[in-house]
Backbone as a printed PyTorch tensor [residue, N CA C, xyz], in Angstrom:
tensor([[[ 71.7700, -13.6610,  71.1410],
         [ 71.5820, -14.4700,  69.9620],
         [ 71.7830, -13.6070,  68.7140]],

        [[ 72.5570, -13.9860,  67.9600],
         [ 72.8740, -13.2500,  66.6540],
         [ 71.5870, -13.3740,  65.5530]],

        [[ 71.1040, -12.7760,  64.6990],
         [ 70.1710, -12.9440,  63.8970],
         [ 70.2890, -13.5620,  62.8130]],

        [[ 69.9230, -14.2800,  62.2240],
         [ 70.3880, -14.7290,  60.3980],
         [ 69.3000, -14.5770,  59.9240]],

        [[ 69.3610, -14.6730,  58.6060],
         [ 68.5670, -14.6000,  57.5560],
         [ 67.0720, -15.2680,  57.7420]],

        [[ 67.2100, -16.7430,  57.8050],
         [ 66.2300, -17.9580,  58.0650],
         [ 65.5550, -17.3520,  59.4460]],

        [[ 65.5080, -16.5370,  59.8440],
         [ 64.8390, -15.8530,  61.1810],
         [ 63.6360, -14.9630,  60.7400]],

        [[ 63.9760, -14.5820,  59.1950],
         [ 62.9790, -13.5390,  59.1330],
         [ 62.3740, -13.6600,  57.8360]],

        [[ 61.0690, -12.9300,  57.0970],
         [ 60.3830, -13.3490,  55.9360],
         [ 60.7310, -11.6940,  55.5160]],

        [[ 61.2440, -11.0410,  54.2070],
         [ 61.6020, -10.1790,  53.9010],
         [ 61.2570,  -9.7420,  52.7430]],

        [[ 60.3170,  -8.4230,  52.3040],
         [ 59.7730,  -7.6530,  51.0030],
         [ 60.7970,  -6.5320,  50.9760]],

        [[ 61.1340,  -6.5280,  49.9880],
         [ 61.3870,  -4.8430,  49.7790],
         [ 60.5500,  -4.5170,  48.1910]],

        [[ 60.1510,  -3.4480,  48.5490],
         [ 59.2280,  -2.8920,  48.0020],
         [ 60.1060,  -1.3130,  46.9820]],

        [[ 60.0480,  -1.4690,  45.3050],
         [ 60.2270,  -0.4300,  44.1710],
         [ 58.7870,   0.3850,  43.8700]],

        [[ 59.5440,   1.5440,  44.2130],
         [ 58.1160,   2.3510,  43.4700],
         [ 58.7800,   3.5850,  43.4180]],

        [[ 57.5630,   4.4120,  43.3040],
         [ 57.9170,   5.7720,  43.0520],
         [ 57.1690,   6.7220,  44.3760]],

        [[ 57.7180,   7.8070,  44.8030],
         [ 57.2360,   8.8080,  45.4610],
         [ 55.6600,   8.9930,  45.3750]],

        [[ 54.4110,   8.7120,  45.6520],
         [ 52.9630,   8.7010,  45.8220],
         [ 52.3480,   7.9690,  45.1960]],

        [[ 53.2600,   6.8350,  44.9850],
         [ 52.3630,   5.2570,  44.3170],
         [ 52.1480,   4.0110,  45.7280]],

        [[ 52.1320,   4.4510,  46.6430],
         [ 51.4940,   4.0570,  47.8100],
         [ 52.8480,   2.6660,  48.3930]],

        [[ 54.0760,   2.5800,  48.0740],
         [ 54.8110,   1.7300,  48.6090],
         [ 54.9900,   1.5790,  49.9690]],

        [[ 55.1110,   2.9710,  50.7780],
         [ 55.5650,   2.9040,  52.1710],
         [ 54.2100,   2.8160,  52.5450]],

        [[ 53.0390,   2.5730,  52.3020],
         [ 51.7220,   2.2910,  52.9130],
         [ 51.3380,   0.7490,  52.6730]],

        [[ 51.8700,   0.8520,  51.3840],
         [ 51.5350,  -1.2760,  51.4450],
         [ 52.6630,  -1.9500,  52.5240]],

        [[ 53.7910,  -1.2990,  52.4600],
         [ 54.8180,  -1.5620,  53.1630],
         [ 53.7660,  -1.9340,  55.2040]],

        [[ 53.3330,  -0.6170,  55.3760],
         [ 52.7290,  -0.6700,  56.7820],
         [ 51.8150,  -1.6590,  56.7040]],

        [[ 51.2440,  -1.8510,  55.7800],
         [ 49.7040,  -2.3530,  56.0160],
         [ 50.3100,  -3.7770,  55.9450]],

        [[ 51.4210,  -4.2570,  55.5490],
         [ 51.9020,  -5.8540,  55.4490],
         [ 52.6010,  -5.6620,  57.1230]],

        [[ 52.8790,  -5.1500,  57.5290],
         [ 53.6420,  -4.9120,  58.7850],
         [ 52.3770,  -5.1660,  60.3450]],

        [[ 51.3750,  -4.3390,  59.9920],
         [ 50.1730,  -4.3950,  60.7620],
         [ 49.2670,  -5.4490,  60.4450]],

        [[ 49.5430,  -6.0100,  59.5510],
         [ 49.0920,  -7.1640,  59.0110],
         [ 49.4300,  -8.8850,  59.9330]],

        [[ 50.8630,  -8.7460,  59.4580],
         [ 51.7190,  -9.4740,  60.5330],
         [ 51.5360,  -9.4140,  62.0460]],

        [[ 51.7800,  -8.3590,  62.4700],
         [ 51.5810,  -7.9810,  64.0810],
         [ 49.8190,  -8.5520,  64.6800]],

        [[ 49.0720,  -8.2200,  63.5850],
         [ 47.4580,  -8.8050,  63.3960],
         [ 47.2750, -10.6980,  63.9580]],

        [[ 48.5460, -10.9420,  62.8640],
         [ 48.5010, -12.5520,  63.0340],
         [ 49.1880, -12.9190,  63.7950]],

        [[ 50.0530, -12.2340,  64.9590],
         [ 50.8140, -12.9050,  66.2370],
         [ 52.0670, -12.5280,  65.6860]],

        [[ 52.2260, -11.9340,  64.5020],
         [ 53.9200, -12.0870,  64.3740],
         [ 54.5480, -10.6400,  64.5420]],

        [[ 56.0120, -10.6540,  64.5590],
         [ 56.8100,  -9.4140,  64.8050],
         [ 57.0490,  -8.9450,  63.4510]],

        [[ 56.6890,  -7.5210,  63.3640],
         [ 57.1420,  -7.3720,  61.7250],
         [ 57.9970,  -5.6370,  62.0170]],

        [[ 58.2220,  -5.3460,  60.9650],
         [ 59.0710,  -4.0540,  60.8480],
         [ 58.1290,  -3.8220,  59.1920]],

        [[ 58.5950,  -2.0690,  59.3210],
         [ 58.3190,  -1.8350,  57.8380],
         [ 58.9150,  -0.1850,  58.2240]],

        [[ 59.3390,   0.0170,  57.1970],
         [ 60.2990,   1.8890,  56.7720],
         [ 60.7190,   1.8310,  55.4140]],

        [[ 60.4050,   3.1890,  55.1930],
         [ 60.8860,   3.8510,  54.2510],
         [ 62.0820,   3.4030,  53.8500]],

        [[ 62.9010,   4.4220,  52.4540],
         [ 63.8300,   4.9830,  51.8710],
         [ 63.7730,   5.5600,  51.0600]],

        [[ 63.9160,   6.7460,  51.3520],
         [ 64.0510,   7.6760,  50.1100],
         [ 65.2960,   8.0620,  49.3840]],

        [[ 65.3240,   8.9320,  48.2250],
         [ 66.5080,   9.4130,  47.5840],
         [ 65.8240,  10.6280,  47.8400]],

        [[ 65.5980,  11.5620,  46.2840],
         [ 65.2400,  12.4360,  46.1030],
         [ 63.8620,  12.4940,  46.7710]],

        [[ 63.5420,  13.6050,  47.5540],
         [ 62.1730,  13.7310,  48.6760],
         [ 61.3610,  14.3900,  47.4460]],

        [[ 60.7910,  13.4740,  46.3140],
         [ 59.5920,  14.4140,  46.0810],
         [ 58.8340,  13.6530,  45.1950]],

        [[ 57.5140,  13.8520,  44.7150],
         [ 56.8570,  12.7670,  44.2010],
         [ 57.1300,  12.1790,  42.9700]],

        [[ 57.1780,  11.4030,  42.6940],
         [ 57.7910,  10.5300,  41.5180],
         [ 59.3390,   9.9920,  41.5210]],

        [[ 60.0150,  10.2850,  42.1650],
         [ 60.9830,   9.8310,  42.5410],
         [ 61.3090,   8.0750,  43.1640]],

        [[ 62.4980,   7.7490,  42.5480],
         [ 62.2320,   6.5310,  43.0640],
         [ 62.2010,   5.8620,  44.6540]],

        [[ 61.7000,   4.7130,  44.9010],
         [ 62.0280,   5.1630,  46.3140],
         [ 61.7200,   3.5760,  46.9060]],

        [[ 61.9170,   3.1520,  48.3630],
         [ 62.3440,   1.7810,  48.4340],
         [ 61.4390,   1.1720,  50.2340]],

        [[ 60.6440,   0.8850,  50.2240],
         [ 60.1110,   0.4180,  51.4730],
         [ 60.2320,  -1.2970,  51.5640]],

        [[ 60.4460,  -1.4840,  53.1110],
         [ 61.0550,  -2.6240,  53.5040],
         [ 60.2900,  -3.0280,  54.3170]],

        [[ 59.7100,  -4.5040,  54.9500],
         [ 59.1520,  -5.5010,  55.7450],
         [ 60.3000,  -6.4600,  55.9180]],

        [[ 59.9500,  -6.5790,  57.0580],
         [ 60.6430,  -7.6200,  57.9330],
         [ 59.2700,  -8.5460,  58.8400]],

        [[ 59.3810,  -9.6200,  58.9830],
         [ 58.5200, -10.9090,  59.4040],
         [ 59.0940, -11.7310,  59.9590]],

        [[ 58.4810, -12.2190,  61.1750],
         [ 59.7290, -12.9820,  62.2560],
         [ 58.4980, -13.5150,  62.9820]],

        [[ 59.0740, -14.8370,  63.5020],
         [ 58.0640, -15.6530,  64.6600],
         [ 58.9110, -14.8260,  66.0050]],

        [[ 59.8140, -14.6070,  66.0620],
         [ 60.6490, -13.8950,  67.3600],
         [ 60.7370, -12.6080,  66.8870]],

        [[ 61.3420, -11.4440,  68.3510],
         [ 61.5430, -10.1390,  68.4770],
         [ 62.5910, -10.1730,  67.3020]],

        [[ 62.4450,  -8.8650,  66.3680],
         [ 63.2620,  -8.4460,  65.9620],
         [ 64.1390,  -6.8210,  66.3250]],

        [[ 65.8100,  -7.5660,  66.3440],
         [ 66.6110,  -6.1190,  67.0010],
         [ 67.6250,  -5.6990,  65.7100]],

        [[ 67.4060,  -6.4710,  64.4670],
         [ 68.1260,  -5.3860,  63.6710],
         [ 67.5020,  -4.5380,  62.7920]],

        [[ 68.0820,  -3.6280,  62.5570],
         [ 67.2490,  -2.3740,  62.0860],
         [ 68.2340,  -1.6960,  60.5910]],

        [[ 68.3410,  -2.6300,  59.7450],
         [ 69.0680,  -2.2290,  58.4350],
         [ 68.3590,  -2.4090,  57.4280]],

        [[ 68.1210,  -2.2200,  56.3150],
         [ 67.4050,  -2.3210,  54.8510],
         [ 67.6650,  -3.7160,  54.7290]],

        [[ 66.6640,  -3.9400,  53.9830],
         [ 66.8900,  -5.6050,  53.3960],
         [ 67.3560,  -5.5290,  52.2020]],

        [[ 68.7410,  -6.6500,  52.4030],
         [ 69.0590,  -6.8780,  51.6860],
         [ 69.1990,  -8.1620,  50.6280]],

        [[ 68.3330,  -8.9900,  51.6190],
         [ 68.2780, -10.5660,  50.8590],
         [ 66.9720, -10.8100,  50.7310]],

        [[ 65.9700, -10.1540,  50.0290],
         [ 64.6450, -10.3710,  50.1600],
         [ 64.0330, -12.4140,  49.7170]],

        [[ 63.2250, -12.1090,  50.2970],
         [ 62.0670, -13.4580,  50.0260],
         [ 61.7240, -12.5900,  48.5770]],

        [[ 60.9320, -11.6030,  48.9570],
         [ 60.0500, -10.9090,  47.3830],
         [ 60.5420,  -9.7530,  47.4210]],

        [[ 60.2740,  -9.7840,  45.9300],
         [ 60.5900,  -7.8400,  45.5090],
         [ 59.3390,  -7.4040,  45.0530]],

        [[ 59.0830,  -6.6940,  45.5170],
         [ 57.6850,  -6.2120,  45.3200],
         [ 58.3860,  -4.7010,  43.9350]],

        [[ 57.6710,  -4.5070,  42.5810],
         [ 57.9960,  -3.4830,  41.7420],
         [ 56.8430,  -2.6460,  41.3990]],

        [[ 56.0770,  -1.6500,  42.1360],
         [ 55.1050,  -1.1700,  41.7570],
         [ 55.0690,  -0.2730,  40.1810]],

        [[ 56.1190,  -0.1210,  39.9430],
         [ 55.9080,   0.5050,  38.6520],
         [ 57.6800,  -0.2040,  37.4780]],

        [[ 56.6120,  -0.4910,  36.8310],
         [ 57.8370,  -1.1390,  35.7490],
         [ 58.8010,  -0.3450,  35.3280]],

        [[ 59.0280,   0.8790,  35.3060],
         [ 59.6080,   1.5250,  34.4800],
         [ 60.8960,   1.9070,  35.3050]],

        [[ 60.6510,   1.5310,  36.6090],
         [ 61.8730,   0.7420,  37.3080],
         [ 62.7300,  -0.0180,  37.1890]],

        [[ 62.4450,  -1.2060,  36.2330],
         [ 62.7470,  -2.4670,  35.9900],
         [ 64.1950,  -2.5940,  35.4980]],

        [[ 64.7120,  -1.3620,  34.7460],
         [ 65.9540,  -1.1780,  34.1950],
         [ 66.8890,  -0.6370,  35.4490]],

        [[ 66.7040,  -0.2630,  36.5500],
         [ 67.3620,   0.5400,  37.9660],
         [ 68.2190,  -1.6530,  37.6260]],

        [[ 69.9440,  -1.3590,  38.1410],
         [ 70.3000,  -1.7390,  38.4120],
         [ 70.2330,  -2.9910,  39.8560]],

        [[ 69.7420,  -2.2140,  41.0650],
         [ 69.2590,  -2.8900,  42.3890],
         [ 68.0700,  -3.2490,  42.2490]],

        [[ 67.0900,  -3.7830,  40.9950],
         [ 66.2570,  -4.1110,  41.1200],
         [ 65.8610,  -5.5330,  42.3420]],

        [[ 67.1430,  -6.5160,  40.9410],
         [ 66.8950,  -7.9990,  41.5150],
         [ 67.8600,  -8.3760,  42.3840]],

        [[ 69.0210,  -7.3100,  42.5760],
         [ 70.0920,  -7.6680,  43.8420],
         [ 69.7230,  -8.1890,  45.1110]],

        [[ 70.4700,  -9.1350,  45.0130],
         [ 69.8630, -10.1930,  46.5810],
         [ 68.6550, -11.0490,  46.5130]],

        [[ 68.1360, -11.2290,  45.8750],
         [ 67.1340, -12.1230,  45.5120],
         [ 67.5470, -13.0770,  44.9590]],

        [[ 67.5110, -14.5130,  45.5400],
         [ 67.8420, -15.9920,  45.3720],
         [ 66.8610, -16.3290,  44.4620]],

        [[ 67.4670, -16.8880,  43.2870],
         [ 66.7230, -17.2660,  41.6680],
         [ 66.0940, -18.4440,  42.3830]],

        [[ 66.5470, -19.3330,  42.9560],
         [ 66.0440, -20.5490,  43.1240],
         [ 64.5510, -20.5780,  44.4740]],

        [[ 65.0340, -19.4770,  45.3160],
         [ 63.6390, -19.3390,  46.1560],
         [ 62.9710, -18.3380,  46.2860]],

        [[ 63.7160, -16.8030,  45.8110],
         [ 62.8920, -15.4910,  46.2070],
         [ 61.3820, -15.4520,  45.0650]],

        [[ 60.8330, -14.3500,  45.1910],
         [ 60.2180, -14.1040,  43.8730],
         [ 59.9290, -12.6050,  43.3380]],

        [[ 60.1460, -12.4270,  42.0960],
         [ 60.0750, -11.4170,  41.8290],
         [ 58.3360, -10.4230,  40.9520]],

        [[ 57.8750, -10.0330,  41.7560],
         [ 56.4950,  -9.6360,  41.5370],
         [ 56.1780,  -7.7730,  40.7190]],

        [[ 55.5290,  -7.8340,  39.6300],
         [ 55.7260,  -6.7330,  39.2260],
         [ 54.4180,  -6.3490,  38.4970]],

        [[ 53.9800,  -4.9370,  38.4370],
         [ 52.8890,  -4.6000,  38.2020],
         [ 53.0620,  -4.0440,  37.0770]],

        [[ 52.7120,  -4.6930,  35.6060],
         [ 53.1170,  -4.8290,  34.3820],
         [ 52.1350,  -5.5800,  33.2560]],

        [[ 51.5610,  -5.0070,  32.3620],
         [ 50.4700,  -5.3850,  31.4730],
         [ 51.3910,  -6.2310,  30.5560]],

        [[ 53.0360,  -6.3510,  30.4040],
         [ 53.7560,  -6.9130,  29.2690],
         [ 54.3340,  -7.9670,  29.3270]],

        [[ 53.8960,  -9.0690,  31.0690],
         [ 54.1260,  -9.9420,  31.0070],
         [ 55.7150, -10.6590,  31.2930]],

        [[ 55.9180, -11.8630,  31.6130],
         [ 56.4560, -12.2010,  32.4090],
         [ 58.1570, -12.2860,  31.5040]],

        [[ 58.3670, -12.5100,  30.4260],
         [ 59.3040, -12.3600,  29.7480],
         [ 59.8420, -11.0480,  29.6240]],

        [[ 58.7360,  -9.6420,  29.5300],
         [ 59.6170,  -8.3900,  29.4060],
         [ 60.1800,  -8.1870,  30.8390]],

        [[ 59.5020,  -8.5610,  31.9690],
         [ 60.7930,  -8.4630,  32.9110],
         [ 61.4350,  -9.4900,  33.1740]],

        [[ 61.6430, -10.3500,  32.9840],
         [ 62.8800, -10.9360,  32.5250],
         [ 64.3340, -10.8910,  32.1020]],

        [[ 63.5400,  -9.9620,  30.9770],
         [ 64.4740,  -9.1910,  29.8580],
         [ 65.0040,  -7.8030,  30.2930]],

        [[ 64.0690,  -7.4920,  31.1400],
         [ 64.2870,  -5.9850,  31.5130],
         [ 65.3900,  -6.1590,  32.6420]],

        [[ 65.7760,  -7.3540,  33.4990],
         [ 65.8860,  -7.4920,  35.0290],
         [ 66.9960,  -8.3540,  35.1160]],

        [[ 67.1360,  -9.6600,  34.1260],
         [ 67.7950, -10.4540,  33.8940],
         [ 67.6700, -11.2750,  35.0910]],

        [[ 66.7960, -11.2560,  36.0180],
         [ 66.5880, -12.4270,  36.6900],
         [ 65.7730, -13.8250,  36.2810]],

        [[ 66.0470, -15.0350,  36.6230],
         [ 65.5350, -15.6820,  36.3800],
         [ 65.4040, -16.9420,  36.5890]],

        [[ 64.6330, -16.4450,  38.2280],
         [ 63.7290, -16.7140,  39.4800],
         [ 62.6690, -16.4720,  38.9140]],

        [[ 61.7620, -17.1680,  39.8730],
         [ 60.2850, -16.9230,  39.8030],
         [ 59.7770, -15.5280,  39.4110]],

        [[ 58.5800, -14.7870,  38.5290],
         [ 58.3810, -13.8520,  38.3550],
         [ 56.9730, -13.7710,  38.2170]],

        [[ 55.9290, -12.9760,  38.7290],
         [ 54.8280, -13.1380,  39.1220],
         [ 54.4850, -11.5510,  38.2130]],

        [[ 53.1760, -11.5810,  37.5850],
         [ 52.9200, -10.1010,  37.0020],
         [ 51.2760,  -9.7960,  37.7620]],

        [[ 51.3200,  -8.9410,  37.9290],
         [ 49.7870,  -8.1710,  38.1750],
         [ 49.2100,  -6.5310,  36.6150]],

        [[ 48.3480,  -6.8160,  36.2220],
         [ 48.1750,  -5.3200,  36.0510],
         [ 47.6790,  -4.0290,  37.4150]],

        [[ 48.8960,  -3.8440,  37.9090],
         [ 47.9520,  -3.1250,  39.0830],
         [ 47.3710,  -2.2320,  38.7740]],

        [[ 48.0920,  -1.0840,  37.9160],
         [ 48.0450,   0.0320,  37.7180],
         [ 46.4060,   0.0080,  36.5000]],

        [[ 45.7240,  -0.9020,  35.8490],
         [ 44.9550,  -1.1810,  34.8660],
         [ 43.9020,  -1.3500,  36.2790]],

        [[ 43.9780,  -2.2660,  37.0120],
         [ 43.1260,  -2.6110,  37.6460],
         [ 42.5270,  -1.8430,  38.6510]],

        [[ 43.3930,  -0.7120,  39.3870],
         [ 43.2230,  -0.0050,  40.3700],
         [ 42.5110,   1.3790,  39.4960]],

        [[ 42.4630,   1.9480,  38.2690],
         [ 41.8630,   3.0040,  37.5400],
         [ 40.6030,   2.7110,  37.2900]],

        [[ 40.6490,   0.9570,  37.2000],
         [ 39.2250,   0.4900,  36.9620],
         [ 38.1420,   0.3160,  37.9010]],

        [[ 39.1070,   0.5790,  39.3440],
         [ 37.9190,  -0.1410,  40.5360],
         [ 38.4400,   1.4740,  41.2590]],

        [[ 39.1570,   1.9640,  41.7570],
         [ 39.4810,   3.0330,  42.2580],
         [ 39.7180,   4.3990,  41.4040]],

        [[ 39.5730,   4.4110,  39.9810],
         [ 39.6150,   5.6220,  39.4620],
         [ 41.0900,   6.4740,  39.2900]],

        [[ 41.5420,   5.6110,  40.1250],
         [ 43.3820,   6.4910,  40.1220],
         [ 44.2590,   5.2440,  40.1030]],

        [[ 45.3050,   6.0440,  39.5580],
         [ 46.1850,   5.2180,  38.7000],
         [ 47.4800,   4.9970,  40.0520]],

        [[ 46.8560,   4.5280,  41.0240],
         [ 47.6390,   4.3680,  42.4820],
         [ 47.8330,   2.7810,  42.6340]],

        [[ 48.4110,   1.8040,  42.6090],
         [ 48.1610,   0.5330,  42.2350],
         [ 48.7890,  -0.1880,  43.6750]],

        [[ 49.1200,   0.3260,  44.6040],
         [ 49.3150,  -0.3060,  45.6320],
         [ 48.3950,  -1.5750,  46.7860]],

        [[ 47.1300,  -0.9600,  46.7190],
         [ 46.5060,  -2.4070,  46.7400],
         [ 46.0660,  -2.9260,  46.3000]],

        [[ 45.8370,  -3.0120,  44.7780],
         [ 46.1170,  -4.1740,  44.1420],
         [ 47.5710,  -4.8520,  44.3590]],

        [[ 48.5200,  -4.6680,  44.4890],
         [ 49.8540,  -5.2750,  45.0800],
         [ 50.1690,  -5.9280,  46.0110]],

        [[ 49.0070,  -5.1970,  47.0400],
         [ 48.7240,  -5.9430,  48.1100],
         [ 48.0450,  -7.1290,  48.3720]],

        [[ 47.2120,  -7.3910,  47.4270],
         [ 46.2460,  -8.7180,  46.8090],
         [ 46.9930,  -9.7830,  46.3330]],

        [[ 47.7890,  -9.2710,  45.3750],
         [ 48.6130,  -9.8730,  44.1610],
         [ 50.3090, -10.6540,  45.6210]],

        [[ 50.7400,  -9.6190,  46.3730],
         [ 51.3910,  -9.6260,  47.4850],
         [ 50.8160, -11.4820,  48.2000]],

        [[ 49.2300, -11.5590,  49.1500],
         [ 48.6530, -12.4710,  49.7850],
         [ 48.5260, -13.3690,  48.6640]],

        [[ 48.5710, -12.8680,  47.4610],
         [ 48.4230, -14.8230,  47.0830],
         [ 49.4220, -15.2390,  47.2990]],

        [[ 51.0460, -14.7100,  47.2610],
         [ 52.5080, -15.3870,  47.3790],
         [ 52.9340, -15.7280,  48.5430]],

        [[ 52.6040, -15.5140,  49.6620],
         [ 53.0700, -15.9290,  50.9040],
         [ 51.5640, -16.1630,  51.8000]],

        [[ 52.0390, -16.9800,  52.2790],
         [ 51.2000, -17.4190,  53.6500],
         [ 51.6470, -16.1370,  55.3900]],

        [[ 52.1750, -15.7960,  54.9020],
         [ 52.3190, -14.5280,  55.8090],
         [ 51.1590, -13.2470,  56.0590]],

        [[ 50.7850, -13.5020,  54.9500],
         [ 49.8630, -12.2420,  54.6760],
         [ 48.0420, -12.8680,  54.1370]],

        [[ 47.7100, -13.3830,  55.0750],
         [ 46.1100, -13.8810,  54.4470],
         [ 44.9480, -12.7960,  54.2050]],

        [[ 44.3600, -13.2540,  53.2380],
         [ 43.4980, -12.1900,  52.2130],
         [ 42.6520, -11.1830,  53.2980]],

        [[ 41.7930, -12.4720,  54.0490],
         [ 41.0060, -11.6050,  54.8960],
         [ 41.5160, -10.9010,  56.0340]],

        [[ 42.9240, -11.2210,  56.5130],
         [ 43.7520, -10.1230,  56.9860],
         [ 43.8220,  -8.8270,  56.3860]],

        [[ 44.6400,  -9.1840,  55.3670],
         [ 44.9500,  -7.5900,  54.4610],
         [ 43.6950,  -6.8590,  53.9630]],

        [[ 42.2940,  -7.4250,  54.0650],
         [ 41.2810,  -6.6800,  54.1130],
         [ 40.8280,  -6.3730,  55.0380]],

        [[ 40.5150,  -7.1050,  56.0880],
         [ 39.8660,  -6.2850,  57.2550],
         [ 41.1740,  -4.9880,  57.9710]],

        [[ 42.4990,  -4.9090,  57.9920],
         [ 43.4420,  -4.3650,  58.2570],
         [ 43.4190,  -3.1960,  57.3500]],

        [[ 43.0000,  -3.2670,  55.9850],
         [ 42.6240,  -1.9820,  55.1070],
         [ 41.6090,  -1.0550,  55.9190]],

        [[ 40.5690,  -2.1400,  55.8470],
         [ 39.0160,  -1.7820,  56.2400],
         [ 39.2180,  -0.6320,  57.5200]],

        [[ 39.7330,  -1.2160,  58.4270],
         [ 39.9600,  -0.9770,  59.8580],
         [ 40.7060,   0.9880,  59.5830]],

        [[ 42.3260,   0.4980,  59.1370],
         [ 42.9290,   1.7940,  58.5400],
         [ 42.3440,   2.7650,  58.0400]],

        [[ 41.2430,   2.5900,  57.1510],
         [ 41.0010,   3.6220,  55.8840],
         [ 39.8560,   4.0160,  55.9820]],

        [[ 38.9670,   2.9690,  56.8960],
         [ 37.1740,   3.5040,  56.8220],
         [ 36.7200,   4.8000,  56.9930]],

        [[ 37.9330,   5.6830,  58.2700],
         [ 37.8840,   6.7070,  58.5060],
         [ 38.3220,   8.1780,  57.3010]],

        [[ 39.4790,   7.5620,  56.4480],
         [ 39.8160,   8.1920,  55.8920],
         [ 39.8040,   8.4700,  54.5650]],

        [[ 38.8100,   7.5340,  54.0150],
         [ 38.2870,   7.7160,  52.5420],
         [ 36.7440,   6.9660,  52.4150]],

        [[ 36.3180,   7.7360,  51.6870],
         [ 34.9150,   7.9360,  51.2810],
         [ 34.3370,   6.2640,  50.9740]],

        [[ 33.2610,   6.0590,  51.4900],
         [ 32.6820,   4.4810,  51.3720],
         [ 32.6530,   3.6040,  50.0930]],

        [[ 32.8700,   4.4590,  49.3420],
         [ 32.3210,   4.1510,  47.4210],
         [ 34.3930,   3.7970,  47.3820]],

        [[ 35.0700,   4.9500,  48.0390],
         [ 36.3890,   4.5360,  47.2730],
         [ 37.2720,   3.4070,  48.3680]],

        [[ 36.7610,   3.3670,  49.4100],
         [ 36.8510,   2.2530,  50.3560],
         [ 36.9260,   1.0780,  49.7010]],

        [[ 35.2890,   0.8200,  49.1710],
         [ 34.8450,  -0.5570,  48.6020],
         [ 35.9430,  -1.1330,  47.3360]],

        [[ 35.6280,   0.4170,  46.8120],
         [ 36.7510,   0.1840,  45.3140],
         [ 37.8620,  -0.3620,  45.6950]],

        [[ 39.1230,   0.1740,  46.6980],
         [ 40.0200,  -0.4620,  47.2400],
         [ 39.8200,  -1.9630,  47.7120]],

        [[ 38.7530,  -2.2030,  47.9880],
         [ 38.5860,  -3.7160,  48.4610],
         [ 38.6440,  -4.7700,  47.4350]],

        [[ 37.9620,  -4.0410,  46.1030],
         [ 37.5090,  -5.0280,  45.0460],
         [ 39.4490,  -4.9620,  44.5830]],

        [[ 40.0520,  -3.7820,  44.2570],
         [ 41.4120,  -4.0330,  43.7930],
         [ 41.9100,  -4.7840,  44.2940]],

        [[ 42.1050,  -4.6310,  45.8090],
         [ 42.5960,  -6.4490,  46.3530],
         [ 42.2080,  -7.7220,  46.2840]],

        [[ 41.2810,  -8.0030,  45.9430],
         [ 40.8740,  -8.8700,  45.8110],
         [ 41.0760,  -9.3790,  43.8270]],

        [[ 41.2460,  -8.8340,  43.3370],
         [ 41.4790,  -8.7060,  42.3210],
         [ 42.7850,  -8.9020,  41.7620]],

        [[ 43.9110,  -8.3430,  42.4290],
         [ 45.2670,  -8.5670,  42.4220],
         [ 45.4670,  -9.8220,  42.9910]],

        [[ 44.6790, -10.5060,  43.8550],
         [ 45.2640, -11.9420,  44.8310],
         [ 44.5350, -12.7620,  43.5190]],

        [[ 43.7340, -12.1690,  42.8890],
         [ 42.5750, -13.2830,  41.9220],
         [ 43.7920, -13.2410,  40.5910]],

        [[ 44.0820, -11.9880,  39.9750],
         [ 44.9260, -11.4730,  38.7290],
         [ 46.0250, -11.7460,  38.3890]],

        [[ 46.7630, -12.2420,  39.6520],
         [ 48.2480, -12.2690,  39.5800],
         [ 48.6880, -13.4440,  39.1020]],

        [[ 49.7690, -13.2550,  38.6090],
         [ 50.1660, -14.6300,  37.3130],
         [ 51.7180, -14.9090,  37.3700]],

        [[ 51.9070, -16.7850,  37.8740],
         [ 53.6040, -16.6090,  37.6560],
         [ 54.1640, -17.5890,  36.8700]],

        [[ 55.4040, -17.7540,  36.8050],
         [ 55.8440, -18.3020,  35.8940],
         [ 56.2640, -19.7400,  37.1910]],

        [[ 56.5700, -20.6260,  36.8300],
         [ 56.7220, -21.9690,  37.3930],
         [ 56.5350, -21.9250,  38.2240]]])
């Protein structure tokens, strides 16, 4: 059976080198696999070093998935840091009439617009405001991940939290655990779109 498009639910994910993309990337992937479904998630890098731009991908399927290429026709674009917004491949492949374009941005839904020239759906979060406020660091990935479960039915809230919970309990301190919890929840509460 050949694969098409309508087979699969597809993020690709803009950020930068240690703004947590290829980890929201997993945690939507283990997320999926959580709720019965087949998912994929990987990297891409350019330049290997932090701050650099860089590109993580999900794939979502009720069936096995056997292709293994970057997405190129996303459902959502996930933009963890605006200052991306001018990169050419931002909004490439994204259908104005059904994808959506989601971005973590205090300036609202017209400057990327303007910045992107798409104009499809466009959804804003402050992640980066919200995650300094509940987590102390200016890491805004789950808040994205919040802001992420309100847009699709793929990804339900108390999934992407107990799937944090589960991941991280071991590996960060209880106080910055919680903090991460309130950012998600906060981004699914915060997030704002246009039609």
């Amino acid at each position: 059976m050949v694969e098409t498009k309508k087979d699969f639910f597809e993020i690709r994910w803009h950020g930068r080198g240690g703004q947590g993309a290829k980890s929201a990337a997993q945690v939507v992937a283990e997320v999926a696999l959580d709720t019965g479904k087949y998912s994929q998630a990987f990297p891409e890098y350019g330049a290997e070093r932090a701050g650099a731009p860089m590109k993580a991908f999900d794939r979502i399927s009720d069936s096995p998935i056997t292709i293994h290429s970057s997405v190129e026709s996303p459902d959502i674009v996930v933009v963890i840091d605006e200052t991306l917004l001018g990169l050419p491949d931002i909004a490439i492949g994204i259908d104005e009439s059904t994808g959506v374009l989601l971005v973590n941005t205090t300036k609202g839904k017209d400057f990327v617009k303007q910045k992107t020239g798409f104009k499809g759906k466009i959804c804003v979060v402050p992640a980066t405001k919200i995650a300094l406020e509940e987590i102390k660091r200016g890491i805004p990935n789950t808040v994205m991940l919040g802001a992420l479960a309100k847009l699709t039915e793929h990804l339900p809230l108390e999934s992407v939290i107990e799937n944090f919970k589960k991941t991280f309990e071991k590996k960060l301190t209880p106080d910055v655990l919680e903090g991460n919890i309130r950012a998600i929840k906060r981004g699914y509460e915060e997030v704002t779109c246009n039609g």
